[in-house]
Wavefront OBJ file of the C-alpha trace (Angstrom):
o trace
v 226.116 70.027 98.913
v 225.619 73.900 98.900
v 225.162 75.841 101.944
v 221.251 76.568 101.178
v 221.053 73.076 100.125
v 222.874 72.300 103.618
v 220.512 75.070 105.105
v 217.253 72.953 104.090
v 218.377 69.692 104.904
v 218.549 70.633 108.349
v 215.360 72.681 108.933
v 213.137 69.590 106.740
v 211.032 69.765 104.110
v 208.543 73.251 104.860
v 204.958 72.110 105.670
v 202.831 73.979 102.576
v 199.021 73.919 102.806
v 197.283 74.870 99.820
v 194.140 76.755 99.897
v 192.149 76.786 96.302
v 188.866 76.232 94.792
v 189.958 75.368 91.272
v 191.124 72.096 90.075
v 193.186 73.575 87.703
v 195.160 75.372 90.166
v 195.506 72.583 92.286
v 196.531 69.977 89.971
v 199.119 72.408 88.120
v 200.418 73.009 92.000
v 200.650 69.274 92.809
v 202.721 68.467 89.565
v 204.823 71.401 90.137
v 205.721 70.841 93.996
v 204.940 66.892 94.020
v 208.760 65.821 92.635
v 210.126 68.016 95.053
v 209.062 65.973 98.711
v 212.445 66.659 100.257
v 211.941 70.322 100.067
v 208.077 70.980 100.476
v 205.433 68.323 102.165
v 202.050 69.268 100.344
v 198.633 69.704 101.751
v 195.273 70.272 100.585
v 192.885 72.712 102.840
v 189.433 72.923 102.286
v 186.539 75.690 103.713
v 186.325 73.640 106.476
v 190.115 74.404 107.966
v 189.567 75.886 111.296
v 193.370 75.984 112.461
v 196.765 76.344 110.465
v 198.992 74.769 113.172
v 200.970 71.992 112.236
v 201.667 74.179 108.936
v 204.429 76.767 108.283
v 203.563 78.239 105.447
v 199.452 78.731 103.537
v 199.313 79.243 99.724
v 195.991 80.850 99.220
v 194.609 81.444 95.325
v 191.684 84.701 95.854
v 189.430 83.645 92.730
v 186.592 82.849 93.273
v 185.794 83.875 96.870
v 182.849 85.796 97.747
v 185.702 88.322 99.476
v 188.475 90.324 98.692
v 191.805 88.882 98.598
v 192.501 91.435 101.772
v 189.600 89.584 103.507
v 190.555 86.503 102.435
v 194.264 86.772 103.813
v 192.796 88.514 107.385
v 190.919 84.963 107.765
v 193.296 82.608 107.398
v 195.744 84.717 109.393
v 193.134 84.234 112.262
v 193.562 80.641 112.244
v 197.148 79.976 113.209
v 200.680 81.200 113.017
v 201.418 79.820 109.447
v 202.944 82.365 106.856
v 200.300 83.369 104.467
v 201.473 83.938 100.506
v 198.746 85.107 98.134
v 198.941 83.367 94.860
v 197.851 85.406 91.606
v 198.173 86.371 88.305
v 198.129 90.129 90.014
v 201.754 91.492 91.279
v 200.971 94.867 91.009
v 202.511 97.487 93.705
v 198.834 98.423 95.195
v 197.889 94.924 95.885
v 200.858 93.736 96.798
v 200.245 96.482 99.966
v 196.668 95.326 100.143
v 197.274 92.192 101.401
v 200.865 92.535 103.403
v 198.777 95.164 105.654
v 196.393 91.851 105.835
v 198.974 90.109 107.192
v 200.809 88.322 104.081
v 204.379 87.429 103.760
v 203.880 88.086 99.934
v 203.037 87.272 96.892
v 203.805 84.464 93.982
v 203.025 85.011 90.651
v 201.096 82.517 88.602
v 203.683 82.744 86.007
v 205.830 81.664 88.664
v 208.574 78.869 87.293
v 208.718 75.591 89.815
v 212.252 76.887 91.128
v 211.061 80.074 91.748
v 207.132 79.033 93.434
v 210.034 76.983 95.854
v 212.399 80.120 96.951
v 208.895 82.004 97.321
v 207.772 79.009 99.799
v 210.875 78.667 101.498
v 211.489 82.390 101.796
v 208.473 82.471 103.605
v 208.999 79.813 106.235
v 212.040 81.757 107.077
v 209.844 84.805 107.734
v 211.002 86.745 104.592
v 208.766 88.632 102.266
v 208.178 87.284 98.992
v 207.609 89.060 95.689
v 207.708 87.267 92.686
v 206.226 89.572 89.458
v 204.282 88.933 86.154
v 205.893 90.941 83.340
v 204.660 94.188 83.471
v 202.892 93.882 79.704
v 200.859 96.560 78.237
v 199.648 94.234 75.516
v 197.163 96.127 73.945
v 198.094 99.921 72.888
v 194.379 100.446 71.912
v 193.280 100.049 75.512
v 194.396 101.685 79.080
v 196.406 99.164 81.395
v 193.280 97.907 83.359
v 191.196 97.288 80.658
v 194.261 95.148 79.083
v 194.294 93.539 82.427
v 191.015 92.754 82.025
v 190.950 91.243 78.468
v 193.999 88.787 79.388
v 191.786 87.657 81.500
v 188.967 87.231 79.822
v 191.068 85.509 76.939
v 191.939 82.855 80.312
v 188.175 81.694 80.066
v 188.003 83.970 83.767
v 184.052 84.896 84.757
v 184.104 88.651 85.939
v 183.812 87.462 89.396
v 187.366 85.347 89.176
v 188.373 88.966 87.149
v 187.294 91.141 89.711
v 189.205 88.942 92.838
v 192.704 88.841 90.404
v 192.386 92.683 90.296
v 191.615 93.580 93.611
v 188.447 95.239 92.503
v 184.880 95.181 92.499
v 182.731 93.349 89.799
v 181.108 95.968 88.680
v 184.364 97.879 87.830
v 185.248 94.703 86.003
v 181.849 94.874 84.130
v 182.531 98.893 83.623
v 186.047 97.963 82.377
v 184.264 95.128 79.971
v 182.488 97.925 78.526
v 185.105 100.153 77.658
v 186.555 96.950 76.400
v 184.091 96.477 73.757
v 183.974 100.292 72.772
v 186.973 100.574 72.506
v 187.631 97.238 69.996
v 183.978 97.761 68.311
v 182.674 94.403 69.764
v 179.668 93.087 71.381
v 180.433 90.228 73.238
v 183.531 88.122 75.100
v 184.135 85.200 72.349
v 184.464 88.577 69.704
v 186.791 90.349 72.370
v 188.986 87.140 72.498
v 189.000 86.872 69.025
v 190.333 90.323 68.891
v 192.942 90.175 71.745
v 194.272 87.304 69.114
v 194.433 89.254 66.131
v 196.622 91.776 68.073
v 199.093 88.954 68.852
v 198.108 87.803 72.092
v 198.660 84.056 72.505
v 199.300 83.673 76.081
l 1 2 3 4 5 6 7 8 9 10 11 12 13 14 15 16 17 18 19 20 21 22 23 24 25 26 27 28 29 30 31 32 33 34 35 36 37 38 39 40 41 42 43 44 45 46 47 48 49 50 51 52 53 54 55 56 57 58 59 60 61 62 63 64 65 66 67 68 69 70 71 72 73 74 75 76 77 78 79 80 81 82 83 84 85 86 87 88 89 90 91 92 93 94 95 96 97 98 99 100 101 102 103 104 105 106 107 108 109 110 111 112 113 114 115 116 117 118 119 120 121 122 123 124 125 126 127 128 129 130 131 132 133 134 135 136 137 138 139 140 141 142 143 144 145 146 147 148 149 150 151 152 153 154 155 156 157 158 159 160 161 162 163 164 165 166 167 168 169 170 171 172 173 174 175 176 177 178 179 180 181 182 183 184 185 186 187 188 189 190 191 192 193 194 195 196 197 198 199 200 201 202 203 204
């Protein structure tokens, strides 16, 4: 046994609650962390959590809240003393800064492998901060880094709302974005903007 194998064996598995609306996210979560009991003990939250004791470290996934991810983290800090890491498809320097002056630990990318969403977690519990990046793609030469942002996106079957809390931003920038989207790529609607994010090679 290694020493950080040693080293985990004697602190116990790190209690994880998981706080997300989407049953994608949670299922994908579940099969990643599920094999893995000696290491991570898995809970579900829902709106209704009024107190993180008993947990060491909150996994919370912004889309689809009615506030910002900032907002979002400054809430469930106010419940207890667990270790809050934001999980998104959004690893970029500015948010990242958002939400540690929230009160993060961090954040986990999406594209985050199993072995790496499990250092993240257990980084965490030990009070570390945690940064784990998407690639830093410009995918689309055509269109400005945002508005690439925002077509990868789009091309995930995201509503501008789920867009705008990825981002960090406001849906209307999202729907001004959209629009530079379309002028940009001569379309007029989302299924012709998808098609054309393909074309280009995108297949993510």
């Amino acid at each position: 046994m290694t020493s950080s194998a040693s080293e985990r064996a004697a602190l116990g598995p790190v209690r994880l609650g998981v706080l997300a609306e989407t049953e994608l996210v949670t299922t994908g979560l579940a099969g990643m962390l599920g094999p893995h009991g000696d290491r991570v003990e898995l809970a579900f939250l829902d709106e209704l959590t009024t107190s993180t004791d008993g947990l060491d470290v909150v996994l919370i996934d912004p889309v689809m809240r009615e506030v910002g991810a900032r907002e979002h983290v400054e809430q469930v800090t106010s419940l207890g003393a667990a270790r809050v890491l934001v999980y998104t498809w959004n690893t970029r320097a500015a948010g990242l800064r958002d939400v540690l002056e929230a009160g993060a630990h961090g954040i986990v990318a999406k594209s985050s492998t199993t072995r790496e969403l499990l250092a993240a977690v257990e980084a965490a519990h030990r009070g570390e901060s945690v940064e784990t990046r998407s690639p830093e793609l410009h995918l689309f030469p055509l269109l400005s880094q945002r508005e690439s942002d925002v077509l990868r996106l789009i091309c995930r079957g995201m509503s501008n709302l789920e867009i705008a809390a990825e981002l960090y931003v406001s849906v209307n920038s999202v729907k001004t974005y959209i629009r530079q989207v379309y002028q940009k790529t001569g379309v007029t609607r989302r299924t012709q903007a998808v098609a054309w994010a393909h074309r280009q090679g995108y297949s993510h």
